[in-house]
C-alpha positions as CSV (number, residue, x, y, z in Angstrom):
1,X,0.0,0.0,0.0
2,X,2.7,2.3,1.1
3,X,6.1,2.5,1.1
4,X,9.0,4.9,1.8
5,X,10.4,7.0,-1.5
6,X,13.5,6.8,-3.5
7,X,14.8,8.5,-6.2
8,X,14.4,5.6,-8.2
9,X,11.1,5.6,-7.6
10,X,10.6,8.8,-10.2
11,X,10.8,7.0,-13.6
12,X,7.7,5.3,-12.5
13,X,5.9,8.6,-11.0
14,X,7.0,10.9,-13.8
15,X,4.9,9.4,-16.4
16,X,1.6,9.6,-14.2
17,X,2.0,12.8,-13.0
18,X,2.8,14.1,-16.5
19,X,-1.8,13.9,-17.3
20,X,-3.2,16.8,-17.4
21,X,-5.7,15.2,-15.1
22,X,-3.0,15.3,-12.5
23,X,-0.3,17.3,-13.1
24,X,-2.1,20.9,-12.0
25,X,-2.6,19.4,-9.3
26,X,1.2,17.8,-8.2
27,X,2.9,20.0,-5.8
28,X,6.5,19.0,-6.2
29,X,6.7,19.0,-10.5
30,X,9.2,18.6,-13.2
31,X,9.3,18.3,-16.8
32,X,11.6,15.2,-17.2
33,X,12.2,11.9,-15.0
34,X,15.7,13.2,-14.7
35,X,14.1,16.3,-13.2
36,X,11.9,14.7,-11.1
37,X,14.8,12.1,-9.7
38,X,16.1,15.3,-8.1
39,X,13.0,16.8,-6.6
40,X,12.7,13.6,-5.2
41,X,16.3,13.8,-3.3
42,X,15.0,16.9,-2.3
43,X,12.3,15.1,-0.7
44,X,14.4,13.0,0.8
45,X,16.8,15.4,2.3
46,X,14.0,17.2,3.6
47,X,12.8,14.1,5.3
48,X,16.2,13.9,6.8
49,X,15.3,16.6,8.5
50,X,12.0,15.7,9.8
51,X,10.3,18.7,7.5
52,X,8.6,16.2,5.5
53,X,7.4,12.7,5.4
54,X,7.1,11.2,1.5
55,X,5.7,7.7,0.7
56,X,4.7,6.1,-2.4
57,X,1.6,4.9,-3.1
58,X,1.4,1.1,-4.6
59,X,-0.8,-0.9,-6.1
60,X,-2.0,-4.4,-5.3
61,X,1.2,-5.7,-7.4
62,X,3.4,-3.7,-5.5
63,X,3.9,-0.7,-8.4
64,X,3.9,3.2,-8.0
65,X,1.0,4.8,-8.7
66,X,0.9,7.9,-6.8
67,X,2.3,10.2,-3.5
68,X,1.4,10.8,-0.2
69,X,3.3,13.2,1.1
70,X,3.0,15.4,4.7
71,X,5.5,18.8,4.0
72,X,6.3,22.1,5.4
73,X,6.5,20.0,9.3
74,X,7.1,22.3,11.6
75,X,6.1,21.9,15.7
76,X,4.1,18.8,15.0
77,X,2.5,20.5,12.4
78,X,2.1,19.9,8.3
79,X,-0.1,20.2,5.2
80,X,-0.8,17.4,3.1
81,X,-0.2,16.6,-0.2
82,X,-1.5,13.4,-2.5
83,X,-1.8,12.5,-6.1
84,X,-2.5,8.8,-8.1
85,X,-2.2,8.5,-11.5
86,X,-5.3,9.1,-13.3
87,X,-5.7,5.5,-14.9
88,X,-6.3,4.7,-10.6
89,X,-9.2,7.1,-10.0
90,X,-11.9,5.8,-8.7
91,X,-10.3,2.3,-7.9
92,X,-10.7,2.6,-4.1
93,X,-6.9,3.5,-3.4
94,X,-7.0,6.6,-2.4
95,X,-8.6,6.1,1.0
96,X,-6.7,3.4,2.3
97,X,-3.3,5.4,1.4
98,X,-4.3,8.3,3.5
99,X,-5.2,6.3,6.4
100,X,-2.1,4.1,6.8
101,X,-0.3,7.3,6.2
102,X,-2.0,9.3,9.0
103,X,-1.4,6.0,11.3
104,X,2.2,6.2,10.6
105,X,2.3,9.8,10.9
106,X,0.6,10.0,14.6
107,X,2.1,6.9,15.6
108,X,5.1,7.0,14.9
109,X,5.9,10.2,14.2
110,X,4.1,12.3,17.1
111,X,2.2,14.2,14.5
112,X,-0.1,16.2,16.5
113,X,-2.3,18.0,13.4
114,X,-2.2,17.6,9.4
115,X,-3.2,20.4,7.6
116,X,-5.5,19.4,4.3
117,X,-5.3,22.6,1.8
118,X,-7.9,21.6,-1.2
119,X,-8.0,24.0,-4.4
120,X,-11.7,25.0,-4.7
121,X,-11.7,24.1,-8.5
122,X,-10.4,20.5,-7.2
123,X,-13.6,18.7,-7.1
124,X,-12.1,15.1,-7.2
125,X,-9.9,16.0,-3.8
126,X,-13.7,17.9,-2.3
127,X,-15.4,14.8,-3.2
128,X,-12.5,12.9,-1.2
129,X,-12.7,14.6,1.4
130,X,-16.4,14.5,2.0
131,X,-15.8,10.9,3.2
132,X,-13.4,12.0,5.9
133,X,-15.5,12.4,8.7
134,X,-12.5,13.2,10.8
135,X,-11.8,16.4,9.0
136,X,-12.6,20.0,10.6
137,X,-12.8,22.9,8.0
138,X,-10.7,25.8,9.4
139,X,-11.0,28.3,6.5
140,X,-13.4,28.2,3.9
141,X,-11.2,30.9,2.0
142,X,-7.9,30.5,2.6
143,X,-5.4,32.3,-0.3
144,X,-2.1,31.7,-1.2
145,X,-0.4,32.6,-4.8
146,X,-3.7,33.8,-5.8
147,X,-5.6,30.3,-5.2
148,X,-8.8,30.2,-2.8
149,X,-9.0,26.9,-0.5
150,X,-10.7,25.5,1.7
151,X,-8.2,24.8,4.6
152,X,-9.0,21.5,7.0
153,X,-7.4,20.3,9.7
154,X,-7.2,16.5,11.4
155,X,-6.1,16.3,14.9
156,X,-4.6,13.2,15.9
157,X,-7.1,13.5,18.9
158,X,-9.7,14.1,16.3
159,X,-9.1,11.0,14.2
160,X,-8.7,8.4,17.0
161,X,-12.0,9.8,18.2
162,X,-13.6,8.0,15.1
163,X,-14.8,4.3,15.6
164,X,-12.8,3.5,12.6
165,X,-9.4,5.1,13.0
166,X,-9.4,3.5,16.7
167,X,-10.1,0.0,15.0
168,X,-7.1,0.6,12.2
169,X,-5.0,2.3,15.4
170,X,-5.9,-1.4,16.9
171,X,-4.5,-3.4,14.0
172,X,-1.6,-1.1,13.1
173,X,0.0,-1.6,16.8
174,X,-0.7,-5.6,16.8
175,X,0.5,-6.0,13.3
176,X,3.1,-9.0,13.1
177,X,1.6,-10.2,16.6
């Protein structure tokens, strides 16, 4: 489902993030795999340094087909970023990626909030959203580079509140039991 990143990871990502079905929509962009390979060391330098948490997003054969990514950390604190290929839309990966991520991220991390910035003209990521039920909106007009959002937050308190996210907090700490 997940896995960390590498930089060898971006000749399989570049191609998918390339759509124009996804590509507005990619925070960290380039416009060749060589390119990408060094945003990606980027990534992983910043990761380093506890500022950002990346992970790939597989498919049921164990292939890249998107990032999950948790950025700008400071104090606990981060906004999140994730993108799948456009051929996986709709395919049910999407949810399951973002809550193993936040697992890993308030487990083992000591992330105490994730910050979820959604373009208004996004209407795939709104829809997405919807079915969080563990997400607070914090500003329904939030602007940055001339872009409206609607600004959510999760608490880790917040999401282990939910039925659900205390059942996956169950399995993720007995897992290899």
């Amino acid at each position: 489902m997940l896995r960390k990143l590498t930089t060898r990871d971006a000749h399989a990502l570049f191609p998918l993030l390339q759509d124009p079905n996804v590509f507005p929509y990619v925070r960290h962009k380039a416009d060749t795999a060589d390119a990408y390979t060094f945003v990606l060391k980027g990534l992983l330098d910043l990761e380093d340094e506890g500022a950002a948490y990346p992970r790939v997003i597989l498919d049921e054969r164990g292939c890249p087909i998107g990032m999950i990514l948790l950025y700008d950390v400071m104090d606990g604190v981060g906004f999140l970023s994730t993108w799948i290929g456009k051929e996986f839309f709709g395919k049910g990966y999407n949810a399951p990626a973002k809550e193993a991520f936040f697992q890993e991220l308030f487990v083992e991390y000591g992330i105490d909030t994730i910050l979820v910035k959604i373009n208004q003209q996004n209407t795939r990521s709104r829809k997405a959203s919807a079915k969080m039920p563990y997400l607070t909106l914090a500003d329904s007009a939030f602007k940055q580079n001339g872009k409206v959002y609607d600004l959510f937050s999760i608490s880790a308190a917040h999401y282990f509140s939910h039925p659900a996210s205390a059942d996956a907090l169950y399995q993720y700490e007995n897992e290899g039991s």
